[in-house]
N, C-alpha and C positions, 0 to 999 in steps of 0.2 A: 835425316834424323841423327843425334847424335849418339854415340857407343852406349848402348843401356851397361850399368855397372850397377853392382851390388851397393858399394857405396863408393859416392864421389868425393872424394879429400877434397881433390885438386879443383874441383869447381868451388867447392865452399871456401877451400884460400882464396882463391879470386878476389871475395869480398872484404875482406883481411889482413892482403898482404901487406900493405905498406904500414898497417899497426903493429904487425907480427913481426916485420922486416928489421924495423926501427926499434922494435923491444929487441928484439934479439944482438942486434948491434948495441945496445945499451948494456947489456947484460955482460956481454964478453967486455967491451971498453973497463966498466968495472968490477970485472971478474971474479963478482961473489954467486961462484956458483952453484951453491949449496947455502939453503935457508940465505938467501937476499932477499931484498927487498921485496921483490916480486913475489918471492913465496908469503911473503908477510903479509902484504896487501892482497892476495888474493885469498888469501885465506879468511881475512877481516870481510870482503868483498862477497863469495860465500855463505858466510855465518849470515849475513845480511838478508842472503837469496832466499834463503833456508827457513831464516827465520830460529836458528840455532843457535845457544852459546859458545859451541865450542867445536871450532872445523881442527883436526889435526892432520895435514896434509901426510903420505909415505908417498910410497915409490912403487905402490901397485893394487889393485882393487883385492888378487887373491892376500897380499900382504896386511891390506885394509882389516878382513877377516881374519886374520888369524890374531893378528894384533888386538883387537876386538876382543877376541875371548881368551887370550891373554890379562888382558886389563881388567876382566872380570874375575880373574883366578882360577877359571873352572881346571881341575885337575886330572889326571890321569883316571880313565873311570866314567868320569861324569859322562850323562847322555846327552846329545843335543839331538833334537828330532827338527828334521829338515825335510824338502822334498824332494822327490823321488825323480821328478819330472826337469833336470835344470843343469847349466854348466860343470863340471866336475870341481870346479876351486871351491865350492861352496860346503862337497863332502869333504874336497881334499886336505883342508887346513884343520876341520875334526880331529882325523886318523894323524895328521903330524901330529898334534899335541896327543896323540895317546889318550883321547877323549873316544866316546863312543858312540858313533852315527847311529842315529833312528830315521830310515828313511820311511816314508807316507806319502799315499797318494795324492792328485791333484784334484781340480774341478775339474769338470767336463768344459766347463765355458771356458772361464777367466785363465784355464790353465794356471793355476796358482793354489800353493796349497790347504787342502780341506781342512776348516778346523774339528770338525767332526773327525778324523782321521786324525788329529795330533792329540786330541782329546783319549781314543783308545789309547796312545802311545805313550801317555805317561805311566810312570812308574816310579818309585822310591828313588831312584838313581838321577832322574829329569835335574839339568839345572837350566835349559836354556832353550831357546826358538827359533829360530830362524830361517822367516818370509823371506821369500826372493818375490820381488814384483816383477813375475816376466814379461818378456817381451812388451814391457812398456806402462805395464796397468799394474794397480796395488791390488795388495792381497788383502784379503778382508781384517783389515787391522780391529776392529771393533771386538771383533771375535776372538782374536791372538790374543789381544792385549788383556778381555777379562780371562779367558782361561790362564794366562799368564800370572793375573792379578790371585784368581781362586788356587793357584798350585805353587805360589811364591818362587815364578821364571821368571828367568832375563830374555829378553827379546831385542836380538841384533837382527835389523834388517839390513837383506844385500840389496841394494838398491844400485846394482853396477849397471841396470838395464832401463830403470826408470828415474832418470834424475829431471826434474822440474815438472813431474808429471804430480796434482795433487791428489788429495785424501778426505774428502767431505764424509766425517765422522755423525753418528749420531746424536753428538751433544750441539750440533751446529758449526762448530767449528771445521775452518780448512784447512788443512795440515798438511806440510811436503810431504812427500815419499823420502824416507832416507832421517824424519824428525820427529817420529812417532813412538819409538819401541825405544828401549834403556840407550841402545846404542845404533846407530848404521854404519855404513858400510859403502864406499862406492867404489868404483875404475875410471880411469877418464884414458882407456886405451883407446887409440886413435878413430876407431868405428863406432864409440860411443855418440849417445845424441849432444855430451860435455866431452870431447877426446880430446887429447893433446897430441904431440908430433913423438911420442915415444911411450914412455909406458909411465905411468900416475895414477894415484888411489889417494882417498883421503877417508877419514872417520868423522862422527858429526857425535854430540853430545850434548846432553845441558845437567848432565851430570859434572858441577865442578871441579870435585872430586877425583873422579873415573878420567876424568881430561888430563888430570894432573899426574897420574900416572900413566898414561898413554900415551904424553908427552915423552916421556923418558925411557917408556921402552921402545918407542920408535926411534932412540938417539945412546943405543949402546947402553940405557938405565941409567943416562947419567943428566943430574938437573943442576950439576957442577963440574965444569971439566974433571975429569979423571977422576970422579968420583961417581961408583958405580952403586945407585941406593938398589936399583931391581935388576933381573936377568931380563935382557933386551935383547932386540934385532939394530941392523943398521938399515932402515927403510925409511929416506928422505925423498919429497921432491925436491928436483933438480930447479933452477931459477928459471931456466929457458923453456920446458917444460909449462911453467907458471907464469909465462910470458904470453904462451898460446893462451892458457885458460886464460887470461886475464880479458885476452882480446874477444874469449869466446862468448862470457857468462853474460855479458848484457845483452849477447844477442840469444841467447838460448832458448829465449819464448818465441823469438820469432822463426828459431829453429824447428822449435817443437810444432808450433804452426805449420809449418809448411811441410810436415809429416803428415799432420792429421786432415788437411788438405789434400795430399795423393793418397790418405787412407781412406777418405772419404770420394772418391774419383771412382777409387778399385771397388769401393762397397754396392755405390752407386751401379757399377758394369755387371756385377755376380751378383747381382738381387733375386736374379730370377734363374739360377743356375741350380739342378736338381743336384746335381754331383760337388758343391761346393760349398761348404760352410766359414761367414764370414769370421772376421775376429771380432767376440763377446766383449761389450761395452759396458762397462755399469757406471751409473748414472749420466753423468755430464761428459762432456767431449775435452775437460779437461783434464778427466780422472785418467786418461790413455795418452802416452806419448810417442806409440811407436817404436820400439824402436827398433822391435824387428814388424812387420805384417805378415803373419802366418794365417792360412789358413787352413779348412779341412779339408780332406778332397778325399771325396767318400768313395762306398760302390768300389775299392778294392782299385782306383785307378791311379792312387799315386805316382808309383815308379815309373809306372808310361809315360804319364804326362811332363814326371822329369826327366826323361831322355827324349820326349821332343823338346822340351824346351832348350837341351841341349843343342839338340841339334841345328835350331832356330836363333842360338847366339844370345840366349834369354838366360842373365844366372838366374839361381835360389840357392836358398841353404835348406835343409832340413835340419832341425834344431831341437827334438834331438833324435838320432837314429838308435839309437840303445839307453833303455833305461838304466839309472846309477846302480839300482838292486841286482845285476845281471852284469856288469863291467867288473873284468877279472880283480879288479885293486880292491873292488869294494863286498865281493857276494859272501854273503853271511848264511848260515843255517837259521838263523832266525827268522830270517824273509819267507813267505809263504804266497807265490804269484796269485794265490785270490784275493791279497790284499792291495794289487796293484790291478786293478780294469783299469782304469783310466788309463794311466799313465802307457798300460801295455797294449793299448788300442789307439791312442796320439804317435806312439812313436811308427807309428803304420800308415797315419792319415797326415800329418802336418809339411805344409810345407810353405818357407818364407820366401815373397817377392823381394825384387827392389824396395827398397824404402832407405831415403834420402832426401836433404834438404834442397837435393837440386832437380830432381824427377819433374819434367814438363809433362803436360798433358799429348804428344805425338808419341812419348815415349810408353806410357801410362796404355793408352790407346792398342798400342802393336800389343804392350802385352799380354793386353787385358782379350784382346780380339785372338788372340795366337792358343790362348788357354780354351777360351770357348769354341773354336772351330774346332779343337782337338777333342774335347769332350762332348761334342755333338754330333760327332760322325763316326 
């Protein structure tokens, strides 16, 4: 069998390399390595994927975000209500701009945040939203988007977790994750299910507008050499960088396929496990992209289970072991732990396997047999 790994880079170049090899030797020969060509076309390439007018690539997903509510102005002050449940760059770009985090609970299922819970959380102060689709599945966009509509918010989704994953709305339409809300958000950090060989984010829009000044704060504020119209960051992707994605985006369904294929192996193996709860689906099997597989693992047997599996040569992540409400950068006296169950009961049960686009079924197998003889004896 081969080395289970959290994620396999280096098997997925496999399939790749000589397009990645060949862009990359292209790239240095014409050595525009900032905004060439490649970032051009990939970005047209994108807009395409998405179904979006307007991709502006940076130089990093948490960059993506904060650039993001930048472009919408929100000021020193303003609230943005997020979840409570989720990677830190999502709070952490809030608190830079001197903005003021509202963090709320999750679901119990989808692990994604309650709109019933962002609903409590407005106030006179609210200017904005922001859904993270985690670990792979969207957040109930139907629900954001009218209370969004009823309180006159902006709704930036982080979508660094679920890119290519859709959104079957209830006006019929299917909508990307990342194409829904004012603005999104991505990362194409290398572990992503879209990753590059370093670090990448890009912003999506069909706000013409809002692109046109997004443009420019990601290039210094400037939409004329040395003329500075907005205060800016310097957040570009690099060409080599946009070399990978380029090589990567036409395959990225077939990526995502073959996630929901070992998600659906492991679902298959734990169906009948009293001590484990799958990851929650809603609707179709394309609404979920994986991109981590976590599960619950009840009955108080987390932490055992993951120090056998340590000791068995089997990674996981736990994702996440401390809620943002309780992490020293962020605790507020406004927080009130009975308004986080959820979240303060996931970070006690969750834990993510392998998931990767290169997981065989021998692999799948051990680990899935390794969990279960540990929890049944």
């Amino acid at each position: 069998m081969r080395k289970i790994q959290m994620v396999d880079l280096k098997g997925q170049y496999e399939g790749i390399k000589d397009q990645v090899n060949t862009a990359f030797k292209e790239v240095i020969e014409n050595t525009a390595f900032i905004n060439g060509p490649e970032v051009q076309q990939f970005q047209k390439d994108l807009e395409d994927y998405l179904q979006v007018k307007n991709v502006i690539p940076c130089a990093n997903g948490t960059d993506a975000l904060q650039i993001a509510m930048m472009g919408l102005g929100l000021k020193p002050g303003d609230e943005v209500i997020t979840a409570d449940f989720t990677f830190a760059a999502t709070v952490e770009v809030i608190a830079l701009l001197q903005l003021t985090p509202v963090l709320v609970d999750v679901e119990p299922d989808s692990f994604n945040i309650d709109p019933d819970a962002i609903k409590k959380a407005i106030t006179p102060k609210t200017k904005a939203i922001v859904p993270v689709h985690l670990f792979g599945q969207a957040a109930n966009m139907d629900a954001i988007m009218q209370i969004a509509e009823e309180h006159n918010l902006y709704v930036i989704e982080d979508n660094a977790q679920a890119i290519g994953g859709n959104y079957h709305s209830k006006s019929g339409k299917t909508l990307k994750t990342g194409a829904i809300g004012h603005i999104g958000a991505t990362s194409f950090f290398p572990s992503k299910n879209l990753g590059c060989y370093g670090d990448g984010g890009a912003i999506f829009t069909n706000d013409d507008q809002l692109a046109h000044t997004i443009r420019g704060i990601v290039n210094h504020g400037m939409y004329e050499r040395y003329h500075h119209d907005v205060v800016g960051v310097n957040s570009r992707l690099d060409s080599l960088q946009a070399a990978v994605l380029r090589a990567k985006l036409p395959k990225l369904d077939i990526y995502n396929e073959a996630r929901k294929k070992a998600a659906n192996l492991y679902n298959a193996a734990f169906q009948d496990e009293l001590h484990i709860e799958t990851p929650h689906r809603i609707g179709d099997c394309d609404t979920h992209v994986y991109h981590q597989y976590t599960l619950k693992i009840k009955n108080g047997k987390r932490d055992a289970l993951a120090k056998h599996l340590q000791e068995k040569g089997i990674p996981f992540g736990i994702y996440y072991p401390i809620p943002l409400h309780q992490q020293k950068a962020y605790v507020d006296s406004r927080y009130n732990e009975a308004d986080f169950p959820v979240t303060n009961k996931l970070v006690q049960e969750v834990l993510s396997l392998p998931m990767h686009t290169e997981l065989d079924n021998e692999q799948i197998d051990y680990i899935t047999g390794t969990i279960k003889e540990f929890l049944n004896t």
